[in-house]
ZAMARGU-4260 file (C-alpha; in steps of 0.2 Angstrom, whole numbers, plus 5000, padded with zeros to 4 digits):
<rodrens>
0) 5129/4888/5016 | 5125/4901/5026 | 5107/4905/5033 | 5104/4919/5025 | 5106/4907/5007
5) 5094/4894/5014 | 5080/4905/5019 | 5074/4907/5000 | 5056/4919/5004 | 5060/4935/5005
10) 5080/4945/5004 | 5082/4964/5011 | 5092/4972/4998 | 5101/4991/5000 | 5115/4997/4986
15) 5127/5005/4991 | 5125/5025/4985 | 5141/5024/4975 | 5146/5009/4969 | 5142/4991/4963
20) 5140/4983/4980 | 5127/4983/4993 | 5120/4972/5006 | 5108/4957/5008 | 5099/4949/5023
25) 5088/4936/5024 | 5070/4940/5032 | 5055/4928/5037 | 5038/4931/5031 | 5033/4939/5047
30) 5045/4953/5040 | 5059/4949/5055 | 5079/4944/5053 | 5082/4927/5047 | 5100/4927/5044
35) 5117/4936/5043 | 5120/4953/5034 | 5131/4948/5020 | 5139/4961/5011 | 5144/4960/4991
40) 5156/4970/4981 | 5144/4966/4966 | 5127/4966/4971 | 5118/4967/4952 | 5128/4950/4950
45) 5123/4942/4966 | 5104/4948/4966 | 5104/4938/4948 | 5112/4922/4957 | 5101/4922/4968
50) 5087/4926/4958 | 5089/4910/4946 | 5090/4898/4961 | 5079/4904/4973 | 5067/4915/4966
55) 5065/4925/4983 | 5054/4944/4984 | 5066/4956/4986 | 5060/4969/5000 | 5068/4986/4996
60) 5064/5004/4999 | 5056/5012/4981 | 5056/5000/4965 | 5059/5015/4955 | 5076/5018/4966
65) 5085/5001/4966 | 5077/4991/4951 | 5084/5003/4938 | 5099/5004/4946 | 5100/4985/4947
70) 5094/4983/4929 | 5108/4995/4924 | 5121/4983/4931 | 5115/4970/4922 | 5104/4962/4934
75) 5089/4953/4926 | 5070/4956/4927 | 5065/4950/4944 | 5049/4941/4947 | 5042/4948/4964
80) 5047/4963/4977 | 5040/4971/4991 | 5042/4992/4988 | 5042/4999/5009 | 5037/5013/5000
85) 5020/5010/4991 | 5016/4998/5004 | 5016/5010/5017 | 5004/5021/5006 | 4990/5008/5006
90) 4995/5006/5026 | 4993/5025/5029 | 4976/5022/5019 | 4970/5008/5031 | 4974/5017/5046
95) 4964/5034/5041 | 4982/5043/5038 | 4980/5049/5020 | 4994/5059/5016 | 5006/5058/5029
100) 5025/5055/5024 | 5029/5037/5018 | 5049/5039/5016 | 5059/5025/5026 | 5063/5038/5039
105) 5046/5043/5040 | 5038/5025/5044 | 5056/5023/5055 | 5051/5036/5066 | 5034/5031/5067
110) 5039/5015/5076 | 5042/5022/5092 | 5032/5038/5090 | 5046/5052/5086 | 5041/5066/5073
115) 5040/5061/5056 | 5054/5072/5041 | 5044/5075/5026 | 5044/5067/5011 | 5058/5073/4999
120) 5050/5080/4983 | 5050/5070/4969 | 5063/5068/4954 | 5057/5076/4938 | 5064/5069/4923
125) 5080/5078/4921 | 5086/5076/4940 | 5101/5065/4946 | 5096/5045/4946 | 5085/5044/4964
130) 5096/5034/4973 | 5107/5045/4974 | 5098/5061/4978 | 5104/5067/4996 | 5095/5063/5011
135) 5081/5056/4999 | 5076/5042/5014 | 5077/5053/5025 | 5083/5044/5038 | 5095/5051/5053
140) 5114/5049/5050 | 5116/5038/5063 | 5103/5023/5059 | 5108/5011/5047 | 5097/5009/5032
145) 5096/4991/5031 | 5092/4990/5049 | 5078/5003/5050 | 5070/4993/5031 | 5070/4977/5039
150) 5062/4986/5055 | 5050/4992/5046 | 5045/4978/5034 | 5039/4967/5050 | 5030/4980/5056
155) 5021/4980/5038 | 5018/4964/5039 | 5010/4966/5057 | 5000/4980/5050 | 4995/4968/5037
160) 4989/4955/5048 | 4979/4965/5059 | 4968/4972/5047 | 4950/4968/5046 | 4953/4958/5029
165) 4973/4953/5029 | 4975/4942/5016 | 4965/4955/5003 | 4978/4968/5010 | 4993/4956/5006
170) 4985/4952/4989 | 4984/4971/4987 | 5004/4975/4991 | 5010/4961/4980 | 5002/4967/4965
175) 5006/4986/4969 | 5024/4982/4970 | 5023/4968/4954 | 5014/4984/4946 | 5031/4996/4951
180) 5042/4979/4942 | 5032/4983/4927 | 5032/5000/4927 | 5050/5002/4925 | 5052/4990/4914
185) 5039/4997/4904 | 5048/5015/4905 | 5065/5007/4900 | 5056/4997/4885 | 5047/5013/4879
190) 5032/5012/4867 | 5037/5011/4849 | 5036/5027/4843 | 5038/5033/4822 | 5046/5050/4822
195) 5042/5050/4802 | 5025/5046/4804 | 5021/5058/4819 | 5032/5074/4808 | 5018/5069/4794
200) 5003/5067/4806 | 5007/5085/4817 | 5011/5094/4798 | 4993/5088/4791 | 4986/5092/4806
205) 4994/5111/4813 | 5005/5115/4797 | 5026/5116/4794 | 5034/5116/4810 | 5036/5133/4817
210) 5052/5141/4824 | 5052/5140/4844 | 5040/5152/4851 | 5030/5154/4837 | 5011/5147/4833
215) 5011/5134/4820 | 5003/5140/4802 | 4984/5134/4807 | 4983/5137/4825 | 4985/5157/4818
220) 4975/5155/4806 | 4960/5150/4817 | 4969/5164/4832 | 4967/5178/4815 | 4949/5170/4812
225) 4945/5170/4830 | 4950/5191/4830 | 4940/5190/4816 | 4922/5182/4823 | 4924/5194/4840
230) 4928/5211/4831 | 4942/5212/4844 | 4961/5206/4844 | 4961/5192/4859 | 4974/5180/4863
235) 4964/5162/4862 | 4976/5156/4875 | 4969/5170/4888 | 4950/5167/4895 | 4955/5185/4904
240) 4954/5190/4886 | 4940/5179/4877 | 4927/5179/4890 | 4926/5199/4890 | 4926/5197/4869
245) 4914/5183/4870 | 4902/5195/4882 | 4906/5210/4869 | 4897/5199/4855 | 4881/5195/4867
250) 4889/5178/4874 | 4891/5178/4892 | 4900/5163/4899 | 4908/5155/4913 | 4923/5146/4907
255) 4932/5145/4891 | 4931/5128/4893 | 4926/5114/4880 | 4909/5108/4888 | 4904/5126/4889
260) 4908/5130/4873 | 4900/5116/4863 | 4884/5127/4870 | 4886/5141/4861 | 4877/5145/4845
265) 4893/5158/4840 | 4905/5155/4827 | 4920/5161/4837 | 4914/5147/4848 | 4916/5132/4834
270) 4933/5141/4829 | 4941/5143/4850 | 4935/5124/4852 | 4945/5118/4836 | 4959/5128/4840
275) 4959/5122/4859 | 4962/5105/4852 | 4975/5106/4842 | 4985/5118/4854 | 4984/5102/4866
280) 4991/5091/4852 | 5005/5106/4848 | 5008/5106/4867 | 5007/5092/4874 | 5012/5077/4861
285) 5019/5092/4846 | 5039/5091/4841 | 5045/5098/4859 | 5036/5085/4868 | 5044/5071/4854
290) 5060/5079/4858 | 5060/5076/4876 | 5051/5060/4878 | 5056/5050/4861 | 5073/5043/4862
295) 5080/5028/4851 | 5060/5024/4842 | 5054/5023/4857 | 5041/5035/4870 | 5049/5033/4887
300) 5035/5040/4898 | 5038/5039/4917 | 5023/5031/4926 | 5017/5034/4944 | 5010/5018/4952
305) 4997/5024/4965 | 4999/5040/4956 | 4981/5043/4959 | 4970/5041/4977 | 4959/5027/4968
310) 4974/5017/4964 | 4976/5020/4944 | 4991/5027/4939 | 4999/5043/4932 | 5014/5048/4924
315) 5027/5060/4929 | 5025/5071/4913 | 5023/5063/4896 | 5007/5064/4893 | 5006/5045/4892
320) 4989/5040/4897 | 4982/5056/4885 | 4988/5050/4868 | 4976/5058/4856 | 4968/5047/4845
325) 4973/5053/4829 | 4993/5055/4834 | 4992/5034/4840 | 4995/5031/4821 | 5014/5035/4827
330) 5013/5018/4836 | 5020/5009/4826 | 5027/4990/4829 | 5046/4986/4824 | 5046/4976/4805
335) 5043/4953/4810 | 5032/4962/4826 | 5017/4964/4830 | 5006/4976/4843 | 4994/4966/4855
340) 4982/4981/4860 | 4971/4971/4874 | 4956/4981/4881 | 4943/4976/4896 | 4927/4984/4890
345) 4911/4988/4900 | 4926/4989/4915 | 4918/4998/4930 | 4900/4990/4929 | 4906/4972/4928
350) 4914/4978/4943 | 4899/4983/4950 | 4890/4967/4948 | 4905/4955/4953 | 4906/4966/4970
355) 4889/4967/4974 | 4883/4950/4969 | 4868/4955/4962 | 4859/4940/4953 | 4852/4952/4940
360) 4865/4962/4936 | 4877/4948/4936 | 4867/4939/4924 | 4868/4954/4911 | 4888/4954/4915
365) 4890/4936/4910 | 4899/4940/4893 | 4896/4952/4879 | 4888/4969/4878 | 4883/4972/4898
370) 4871/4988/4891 | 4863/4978/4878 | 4860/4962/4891 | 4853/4976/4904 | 4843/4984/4890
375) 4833/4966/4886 | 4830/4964/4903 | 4824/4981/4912 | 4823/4994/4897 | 4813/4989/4884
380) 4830/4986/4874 | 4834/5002/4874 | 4855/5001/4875 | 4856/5021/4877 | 4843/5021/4891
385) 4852/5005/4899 | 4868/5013/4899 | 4865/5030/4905 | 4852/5022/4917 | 4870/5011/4922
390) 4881/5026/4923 | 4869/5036/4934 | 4871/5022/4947 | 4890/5023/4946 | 4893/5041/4949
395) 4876/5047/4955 | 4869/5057/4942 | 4850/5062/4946 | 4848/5076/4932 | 4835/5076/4920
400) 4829/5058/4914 | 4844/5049/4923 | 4832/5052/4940 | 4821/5039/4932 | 4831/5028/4927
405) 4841/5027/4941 | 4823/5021/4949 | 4822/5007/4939 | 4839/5003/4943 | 4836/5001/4959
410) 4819/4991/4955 | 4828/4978/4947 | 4844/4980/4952 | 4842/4982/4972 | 4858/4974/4977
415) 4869/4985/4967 | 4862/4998/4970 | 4863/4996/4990 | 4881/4994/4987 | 4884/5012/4979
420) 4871/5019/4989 | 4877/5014/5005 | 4895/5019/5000 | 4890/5035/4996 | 4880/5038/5013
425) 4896/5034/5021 | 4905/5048/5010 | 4891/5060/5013 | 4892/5058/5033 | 4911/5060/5033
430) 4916/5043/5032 | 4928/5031/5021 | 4927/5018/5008 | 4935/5004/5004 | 4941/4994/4987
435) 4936/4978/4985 | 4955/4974/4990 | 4957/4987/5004 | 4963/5001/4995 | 4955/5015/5008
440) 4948/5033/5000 | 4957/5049/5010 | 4947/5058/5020 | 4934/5069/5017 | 4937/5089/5012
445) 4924/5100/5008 | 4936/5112/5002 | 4942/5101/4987 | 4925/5093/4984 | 4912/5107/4983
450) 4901/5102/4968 | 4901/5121/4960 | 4889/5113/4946 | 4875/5112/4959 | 4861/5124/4960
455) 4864/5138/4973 | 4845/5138/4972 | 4841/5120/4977 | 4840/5126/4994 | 4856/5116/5000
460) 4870/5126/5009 | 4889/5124/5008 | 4889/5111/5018 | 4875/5098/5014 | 4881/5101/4997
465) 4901/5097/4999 | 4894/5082/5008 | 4884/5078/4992 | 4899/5081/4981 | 4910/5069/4993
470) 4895/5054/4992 | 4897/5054/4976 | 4918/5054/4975 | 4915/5037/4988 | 4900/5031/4977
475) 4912/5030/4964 | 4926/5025/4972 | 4921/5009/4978 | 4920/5006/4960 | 4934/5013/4953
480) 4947/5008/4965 | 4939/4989/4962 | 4943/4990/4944 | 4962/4997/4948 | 4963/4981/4961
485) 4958/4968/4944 | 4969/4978/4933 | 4984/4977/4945 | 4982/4961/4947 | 4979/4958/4927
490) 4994/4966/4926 | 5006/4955/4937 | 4998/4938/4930 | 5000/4946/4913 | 5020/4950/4915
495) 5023/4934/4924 | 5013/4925/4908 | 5024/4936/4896 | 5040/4930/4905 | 5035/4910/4903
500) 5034/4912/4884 | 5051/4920/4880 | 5061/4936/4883 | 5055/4947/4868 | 5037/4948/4871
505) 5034/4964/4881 | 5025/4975/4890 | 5024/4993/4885 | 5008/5001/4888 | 4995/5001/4903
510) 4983/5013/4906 | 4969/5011/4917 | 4959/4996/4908 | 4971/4995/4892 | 4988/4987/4889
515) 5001/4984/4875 | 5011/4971/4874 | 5026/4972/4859 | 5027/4955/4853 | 5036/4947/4839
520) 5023/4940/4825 | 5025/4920/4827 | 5021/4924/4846 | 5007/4936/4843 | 4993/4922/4848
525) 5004/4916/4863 | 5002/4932/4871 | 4983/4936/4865 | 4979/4917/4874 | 4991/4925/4890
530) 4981/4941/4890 | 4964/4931/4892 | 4970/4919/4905 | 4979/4937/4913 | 4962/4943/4915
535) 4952/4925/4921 | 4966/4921/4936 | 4964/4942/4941 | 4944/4941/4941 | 4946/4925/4954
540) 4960/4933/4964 | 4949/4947/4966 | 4932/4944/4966 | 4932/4924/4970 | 4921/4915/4963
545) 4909/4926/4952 | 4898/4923/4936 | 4903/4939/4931 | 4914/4937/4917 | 4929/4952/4912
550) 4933/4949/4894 | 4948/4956/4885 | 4946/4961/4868 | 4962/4960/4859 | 4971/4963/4844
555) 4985/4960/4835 | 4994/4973/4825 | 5004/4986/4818 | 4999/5002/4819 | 4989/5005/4838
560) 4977/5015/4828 | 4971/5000/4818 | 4967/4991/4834 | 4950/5006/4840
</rodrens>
């Protein structure tokens, strides 16, 4: 048996760009060599060998290059990796180097100081499979890929190990990676998905389907009522046309948008917002859309681990983490199966009160209703107090009667409140933030976070109130990216749950603080009982030993509608 067999902790892997075959090399945990390079003619068959008897985490450049392309050679789902790529981001993010290249040439030129190529753009959904998109790592012809991954995997791991909280760093790159296993699985499985049931829903709600090009029946029917209202013929896609017609009629406004137009006391106003709705449904989740992203029973959506700076995800087109409510009546489960819709309520202030520690606040987050357990004890009962009072903490509202309530917040509540108050100090004199993990927030631009919504005549200039907007983007994001660390980690303990009961149950949802899992029926309380313990072990990865309690409400059942 060779070395590189024996050492069972972590394995290298690079396929080959045409091909079956590829190349393995053992590494130790500081990231270094730890045996031979052994090259396989099949490597799908050798990472599967290997997988069964030693369970190692594969190190590789991108999960979404080489675990599809592994999958599609009949490898099988792989319990842990290390993706170089995302890895690097959250690095980049330590060291204050938001936004600079994190392609394996990139970090391989960063080791000894030589100019960094720029990331190659990323695929959209009709491109060549990634791993074989020219030139995609970046690298010079004459360094050898393996070499330059193992190079730069111990220099992670030392980038790790001298940060000022290591092992919640290393806790952090395990479950963004265990997060990119899931993801493609989660793409490959799809969401099940009733074309019959979404024709019926999109021809009750917009009419017959139209020929391409054309409006559906009532989007113009409200455009000819819309005409109508202003005395003028206007396009309701064009704010170049509506705000003039709008202004014609005595309404001066700003924007055409939604929270604008709820204002208005004009009938074309009730009519534009209606119609702006169900143009997003036509758009965005209509009959082109199912066309594109519906394939075999099942939505496909492609997700973006990291996608956003906070650590949630995104999707590369889709629209998955923006299913209207009315059109998830389309979910549908396959017949002997079941949905298993599991949601963590009250999310972010639990958060709140598990990082800060405060006593009172903790108390309230025990179990059940936070806002109803903070109204009984600082406002008189009064749950829609409580809660705004809450949310004005969070994001730093100080409008109307959220001032005073935000006072008695910080009355009774003075610990959490020195958490988000601190953190958005730190924002407003140019400073970063960090997760509860050590996912870092980019640094500041005044530019991008400008509050326009502030009074020009608070007496505030540009600047002071830029730095305002950017206090609040780290107030928040203390507590946002904290939620994103307990949901990744939910999400890892969740999929390695799922894989101990069986192969059908599976995942095929996840959005921020929600996930689905597909499950046949007899297993349906097998996987509600995983989704609770899921979210137990990811509150005391992350937040240790806490009062604070993070329930999961589930549900098991057949139409995603039914479970809201």
């Amino acid at each position: 048996m060779g070395r590189a067999e024996a050492v069972a902790g972590r394995l290298a892997v690079v396929a080959d760009p045409v091909g079956s075959g590829g190349r393995l090399r053992a590494v130790a945990e500081d990231g270094t060599a730890a045996g031979p390079e052994l090259v396989v003619p099949d490597l799908a068959a050798e990472v599967a060998r290997r997988e069964a008897a030693e369970g190692p985490r594969w190190v590789w450049v991108a999960t979404d290059e080489t675990y599809p392309w592994l999958l599609d050679r009949g490898a099988p789902r792989l319990a842990r990796c290390h993706d170089m790529k995302l890895v690097e981001s959250l690095l980049l993010g330590q060291e204050g180097r938001h936004g600079r290249p994190r392609s394996l040439g990139a970090a391989w030129a960063r080791l000894d100081g030589r100019p960094e190529p720029e990331d190659a753009p990323e695929p959209g959904t009709d491109d060549q499979p990634v791993l074989f998109t020219a030139d995609r790592h970046r690298l010079p012809p004459d360094v050898d890929p393996l070499t330059a991954l193992i190079a730069v995997h111990a220099a992670q791991q030392r980038r790790i190990a001298g940060g000022e909280r290591p092992d919640r760093m290393r806790l952090l790159c395990a479950a963004e990676s265990a997060g990119a296993l899931a993801a493609v699985e989660m793409g490959r499985d799809g969401l099940p998905w009733s074309a019959a049931v979404h024709d019926e829903l999109l021809t009750g709600l917009l009419g017959p389907r139209p020929s391409p090009g054309a409006r559906p029946a009532l989007l113009g029917d409200l455009a000819r009522r819309i005409q109508d209202c202003l005395g003028h013929p206007v396009n309701p896609d064009s704010p170049a046309q509506m705000l003039p017609a709008f202004a014609r009629a005595g309404v001066h406004l700003r924007s055409t948008r939604s929270y604008e137009l709820r204002g208005v006391d004009h009938p074309a106003a009730a009519l534009l917002l209606r119609y702006k709705e169900l143009s997003r449904i036509h758009t965005a989740h209509g009959w082109a859309w199912r066309e594109t992203w519906v394939r075999d029973g099942r939505f496909r959506p492609e997700y973006v681990v990291g996608g956003v700076v906070s650590g949630r995800w995104a999707t590369r087109g889709g629209g998955a983490l923006q299913i209207p409510r009315p059109l998830r009546a389309a979910v549908v489960a396959d017949p002997g199966h079941r949905l298993v819709v599991a949601d963590a309520g009250q999310l972010e202030p639990r958060v709140l009160a598990a990082m800060s520690g405060d006593a009172g606040l903790a108390r309230a987050a025990g179990d059940g209703d936070l806002y109803a357990a903070l109204a009984r004890d600082a406002f008189a009962g009064d749950r829609p107090r409580a809660k705004v009072g809450l949310l004005a903490a969070m994001y730093g509202q100080t409008s109307g009667e959220a001032s005073q309530l935000l006072a008695v917040m910080r009355r009774r509540f003075p610990t959490a409140l020195a958490l988000v108050e601190s953190a958005a100090r730190t924002g407003e004199a140019g400073g970063t933030v960090r997760s509860q993990l050590g996912r870092t927030s980019p640094a500041p631009s005044a530019d991008r976070f400008l509050d326009e919504t502030a009074d020009p005549g608070d007496g505030a200039s540009p600047d002071r109130r830029a730095a305002r907007s950017w206090g609040r983007f780290t107030r928040n994001f203390v507590i946002q990216a904290s939620a994103a660390d307990w949901a990744l980690a939910m999400l890892a303990a969740l999929r390695r749950r799922l894989t101990a009961i069986g192969p059908e149950p599976r995942l095929v949802f996840f959005q921020h603080d929600e996930v689905i899992v597909h499950t046949p029926v007899h297993l349906a309380t097998a996987v509600e009982a995983a989704v609770t313990a899921a979210g137990d072990e990811a509150r005391r990865l992350v937040f240790g030993a806490t009062a604070v309690s993070f329930p999961l409400e589930t549900h098991a059942v057949e139409c995603y509608l039914d479970a809201k």
